[in-house]
Each structure stands twice: as C-alpha cells, then as structure tokens.
LOSE-29260 format. One record per residue (C-alpha): residue in one letter; x, y, z; residue number from 1. Coordinates in steps of 0.2 Angstrom, whole numbers. Each point is the difference from the previous one (the first is absolute). Layout:
% LOSE-29260
A; X; Y; Z; NUM
...
END
This chain:
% LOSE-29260
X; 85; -66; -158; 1
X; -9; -15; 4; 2
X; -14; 1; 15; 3
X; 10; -11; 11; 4
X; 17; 11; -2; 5
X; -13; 16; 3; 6
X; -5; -6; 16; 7
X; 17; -7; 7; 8
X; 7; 18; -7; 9
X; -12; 10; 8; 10
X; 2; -11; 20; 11
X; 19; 5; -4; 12
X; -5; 17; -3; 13
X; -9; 2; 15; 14
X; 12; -10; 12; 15
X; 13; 13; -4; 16
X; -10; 14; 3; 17
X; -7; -4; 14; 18
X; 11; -13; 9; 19
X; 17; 9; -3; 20
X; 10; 3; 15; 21
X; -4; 13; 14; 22
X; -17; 2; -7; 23
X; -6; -7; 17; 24
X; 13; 10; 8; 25
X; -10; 15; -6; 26
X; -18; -5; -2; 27
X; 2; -5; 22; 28
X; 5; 17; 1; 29
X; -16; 6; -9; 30
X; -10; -9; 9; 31
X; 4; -1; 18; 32
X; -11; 17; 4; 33
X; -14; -9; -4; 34
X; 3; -18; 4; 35
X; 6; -7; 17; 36
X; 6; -18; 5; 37
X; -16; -11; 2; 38
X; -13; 9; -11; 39
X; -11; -5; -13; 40
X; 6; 6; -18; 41
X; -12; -3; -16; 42
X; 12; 1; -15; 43
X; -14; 3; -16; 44
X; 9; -5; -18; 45
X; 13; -6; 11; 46
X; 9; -6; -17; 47
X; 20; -10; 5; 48
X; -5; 8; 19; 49
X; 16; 12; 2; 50
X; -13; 11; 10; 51
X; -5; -18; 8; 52
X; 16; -4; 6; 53
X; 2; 17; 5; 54
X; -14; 0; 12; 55
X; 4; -15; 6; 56
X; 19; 5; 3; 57
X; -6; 13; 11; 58
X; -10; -14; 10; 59
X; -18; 0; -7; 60
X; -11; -12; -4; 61
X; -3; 2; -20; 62
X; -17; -6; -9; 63
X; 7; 2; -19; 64
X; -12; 0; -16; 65
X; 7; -3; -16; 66
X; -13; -10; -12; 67
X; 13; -3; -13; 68
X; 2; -20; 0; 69
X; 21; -2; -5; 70
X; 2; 18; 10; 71
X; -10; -6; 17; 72
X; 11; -17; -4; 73
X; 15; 12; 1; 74
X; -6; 10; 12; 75
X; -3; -16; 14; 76
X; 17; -6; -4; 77
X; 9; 17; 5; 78
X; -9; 2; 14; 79
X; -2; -16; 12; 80
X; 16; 2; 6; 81
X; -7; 14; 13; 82
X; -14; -10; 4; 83
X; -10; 17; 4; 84
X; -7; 1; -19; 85
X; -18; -7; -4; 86
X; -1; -1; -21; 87
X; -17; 0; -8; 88
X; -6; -4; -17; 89
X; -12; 15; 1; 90
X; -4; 20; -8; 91
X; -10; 11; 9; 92
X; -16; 11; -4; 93
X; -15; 6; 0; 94
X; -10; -18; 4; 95
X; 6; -19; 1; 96
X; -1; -7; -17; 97
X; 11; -4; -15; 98
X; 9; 12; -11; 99
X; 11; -2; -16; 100
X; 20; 7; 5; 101
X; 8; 6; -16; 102
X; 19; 0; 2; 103
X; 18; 1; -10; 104
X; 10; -14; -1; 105
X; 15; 11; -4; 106
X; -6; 13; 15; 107
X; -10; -10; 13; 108
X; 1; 14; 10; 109
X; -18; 8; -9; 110
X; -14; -11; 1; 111
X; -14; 5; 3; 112
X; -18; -3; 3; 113
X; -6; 18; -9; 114
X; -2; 1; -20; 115
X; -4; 19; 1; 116
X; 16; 1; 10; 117
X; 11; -7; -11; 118
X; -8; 8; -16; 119
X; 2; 16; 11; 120
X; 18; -2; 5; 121
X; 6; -5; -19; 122
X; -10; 16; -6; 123
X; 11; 9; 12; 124
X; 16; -8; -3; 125
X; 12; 2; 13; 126
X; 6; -18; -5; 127
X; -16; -10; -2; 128
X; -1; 1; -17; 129
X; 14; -11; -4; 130
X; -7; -13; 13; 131
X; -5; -16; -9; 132
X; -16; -7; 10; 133
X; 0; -18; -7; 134
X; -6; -9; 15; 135
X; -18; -2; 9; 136
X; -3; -11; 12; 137
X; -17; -1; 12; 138
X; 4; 3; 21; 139
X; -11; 0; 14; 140
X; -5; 15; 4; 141
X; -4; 6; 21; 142
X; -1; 15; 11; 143
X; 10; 9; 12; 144
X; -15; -1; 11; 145
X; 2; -21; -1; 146
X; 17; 2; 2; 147
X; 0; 10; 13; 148
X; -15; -12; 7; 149
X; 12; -14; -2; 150
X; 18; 7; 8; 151
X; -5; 15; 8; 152
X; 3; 18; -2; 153
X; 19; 5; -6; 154
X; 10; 13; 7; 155
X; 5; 3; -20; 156
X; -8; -4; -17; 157
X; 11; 1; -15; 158
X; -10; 0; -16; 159
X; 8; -1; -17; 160
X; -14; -8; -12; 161
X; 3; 12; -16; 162
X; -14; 11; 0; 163
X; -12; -12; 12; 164
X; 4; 11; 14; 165
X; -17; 9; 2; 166
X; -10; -18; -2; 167
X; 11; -7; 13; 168
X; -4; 14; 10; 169
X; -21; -3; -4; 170
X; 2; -16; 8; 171
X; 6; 8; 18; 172
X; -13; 8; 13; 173
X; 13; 8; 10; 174
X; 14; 10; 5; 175
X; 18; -9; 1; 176
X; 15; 8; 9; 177
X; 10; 1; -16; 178
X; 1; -4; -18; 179
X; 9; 2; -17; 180
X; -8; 2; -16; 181
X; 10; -1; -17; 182
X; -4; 15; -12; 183
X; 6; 2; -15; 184
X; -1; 15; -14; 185
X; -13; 1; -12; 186
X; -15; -9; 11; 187
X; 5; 12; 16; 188
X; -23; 2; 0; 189
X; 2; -19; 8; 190
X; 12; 6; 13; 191
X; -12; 14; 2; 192
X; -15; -10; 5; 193
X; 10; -11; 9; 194
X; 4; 15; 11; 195
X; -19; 7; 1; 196
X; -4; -21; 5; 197
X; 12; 2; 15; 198
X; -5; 18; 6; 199
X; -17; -8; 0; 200
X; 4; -13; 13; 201
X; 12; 11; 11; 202
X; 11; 16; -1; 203
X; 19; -6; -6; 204
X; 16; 12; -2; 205
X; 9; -7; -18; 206
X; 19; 0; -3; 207
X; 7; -8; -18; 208
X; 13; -9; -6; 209
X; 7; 2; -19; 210
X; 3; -15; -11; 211
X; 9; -15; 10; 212
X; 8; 13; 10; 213
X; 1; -4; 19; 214
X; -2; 18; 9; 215
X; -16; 13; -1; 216
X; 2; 14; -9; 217
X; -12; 12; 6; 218
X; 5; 10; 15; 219
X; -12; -7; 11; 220
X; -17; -8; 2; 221
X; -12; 10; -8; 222
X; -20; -2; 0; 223
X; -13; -5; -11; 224
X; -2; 17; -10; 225
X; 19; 2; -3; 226
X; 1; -15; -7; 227
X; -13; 1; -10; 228
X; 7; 16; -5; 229
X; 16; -9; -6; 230
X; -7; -14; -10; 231
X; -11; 13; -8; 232
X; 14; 10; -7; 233
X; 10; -15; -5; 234
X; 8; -9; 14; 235
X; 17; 10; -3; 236
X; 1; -9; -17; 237
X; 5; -17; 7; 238
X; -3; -15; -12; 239
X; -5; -10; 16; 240
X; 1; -3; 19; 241
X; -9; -4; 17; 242
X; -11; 12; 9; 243
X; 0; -5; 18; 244
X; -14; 3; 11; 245
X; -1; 1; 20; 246
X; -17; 4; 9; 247
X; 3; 18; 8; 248
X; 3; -5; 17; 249
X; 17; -11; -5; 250
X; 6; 13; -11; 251
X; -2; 14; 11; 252
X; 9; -9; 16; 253
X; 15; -9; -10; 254
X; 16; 8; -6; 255
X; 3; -2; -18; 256
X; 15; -11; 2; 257
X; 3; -7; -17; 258
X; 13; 10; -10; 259
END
C-alpha cells in the first residue's frame, strides 16, 4: 500500500469511528456534568474534534490542539460550522519548544511525542505492536500555563496525547475544575504520575471511563488513594480508557449524572 492510500485509509478509518452517528448524541450526554453553555473548553490531541464538537454542541467555547498538519486541516473543516471551536497547530508539555510527533498513517489516532511511550506500549501489546509508526513530522510545542495565559482557565481540559499526559501536566501550575486523561495498559506508571502531579496542585475525586465507552464505570468518585489503588492492581484489565479528574469540591457537591 502506497503512502498516499495509507494516509487517505487511515482519515477514512477515523471519520467512521469517530464521526458515526449519534456519537455526539452520547459524547453531549458525557459531558454536560462538567461543561455548561458558555465555558471555556481545552480539547488536548483533539484529533477529527468529535469531543470538539461535543463541547461546543453543549454551548462552550473550544480551544482545540491537534498538531497533525492533514488531521488539524480536517479538524478546522469539521468544525467551523459552530463557530465556537478555536483549532491550533500546537502539542503540549513540559516547556515551549519543538518536538518530533511520530504517527501511523494507517492509525492516526497514536501519535505521539514520547519514544519510551511507544517502545513501552508495543512491549506490552495491547494492539500497539501491530502499529506501523511511519511518519515524523516536527510541531510547535507550548504549555497549558501559555494556554491558559492566552484564553483563560477552562471549565474542562481533555487530554489525549498518547502517553504525553504527565508532561502536559508539568507545564500547568495549577488546579483546573475538571479534566480527562487517556491511560492505556501496559504504561498504567504514566497515569500514575499523572495522578501524584494533580494531587500536588489540589485534592480531586477520579471516576473512569473504559475504552470509547461514554458512561463511568466505577460506582462513584473515588479519591487519590483509590485510584491509585486500582491502577496499581491493573485498572480492571482494560486495554485503555480516560481517567477523569474533578478537584474535590466539584466532585463532592455534584450528582454523578452520567450513566
């Protein structure tokens, strides 16, 4: 297969997944604890912007990352029509800078910024050692810190940067209201830094979400040493998923309304 079929393949791939219908239907219904009409949203790896458009459905404003050039093309094109998304060339870490992004054409869903986290994953299974990583391209690296400094603070942060999450995390000073981080079997020590990194800024409450499933599966917000507990003993055995983190107050005063 040539390289130009395995990039037009893969965008197919990924419009299917992630743009089928009533996938917003559900991913609004996720959401709408944590995000209310005229917020700020950060979507991190923000990929086509399903989650995006989901935000903005529910009447946000959306700053969305995706530092994939044909992706961010895509990405811009499937969301001006709510006029509420904000698409930026950019990854997030540690500091501003440059970085190399290693991706699949076949599976642009898993770039990523971290050697060691792909060498880890691939190690582990769980998929990634059939991934193909055939493509590196240089992005503009900034913060959360400059983002926020730019925008303002979000209401929610969504992070999905393929074992980035704990850099992404070193580049922010301070507690947010709520975020998800992706986790994914086999490099579960990332999530678990990631985890220490928050508790060290504020105390959250942490609920997860398996796979591309669109409910929580635990029975209600649990705190840091719990969780910690759970990814320790193998996060239930789930290949992947989102951890989702709200600072203690939020957790403690809201229902847990998605189902």
């Amino acid at each position: 297969m040539s390289e130009s079929l395995k990039s037009r393949y893969g965008l197919l791939r990924s419009l299917l997944i992630y743009r089928r219908p009533g996938r917003q239907r559900s991913l609004r219904r996720l959401y709408r604890p944590f995000v209310q009409a005229g917020d700020l949203v950060f979507d991190v790896g923000a990929h086509l912007g399903d989650r995006a458009s989901a935000f903005a459905g529910l009447g946000a404003q959306v700053v969305a990352l995706e530092p994939q050039p044909r992706l961010h093309a895509w990405l811009e094109r499937l969301t001006r029509g709510s006029g509420r998304v904000t698409c930026l060339p950019l990854a997030l870490g540690a500091a501003p800078g440059r970085m190399s992004l290693t991706s699949s054409r076949v599976n642009p869903t898993v770039a990523s910024l971290s050697t060691s986290w792909r060498a880890q994953v691939s190690q582990a299974g769980a998929g990634f050692d059939r991934v193909d990583w055939d493509e590196s391209v240089s992005v503009e690296v900034t913060t959360l810190d400059a983002l926020i400094a730019r925008f303002g603070e979000p209401a929610f942060c969504k992070i999905d940067v393929e074992g980035f999450e704990a850099e992404v995390l070193a580049g922010l000073s301070r507690p947010l209201a709520a975020l998800s981080l992706e986790f994914v079997q086999g490099a579960l020590d990332r999530t678990l830094a990631c985890v220490d990194r928050l508790q060290s800024l504020a105390p959250y409450r942490y609920q997860v979400v398996a796979g591309e499933d669109r409910r929580f599966t635990l029975d209600g917000w649990v705190d840091a040493r719990s969780i910690r507990r759970w990814l320790v003993a193998g996060a239930d055995g789930l290949a992947s998923g989102d951890l989702y983190a709200r600072r203690a107050a939020q957790a403690e005063s809201a229902a847990d309304r998605v189902s």
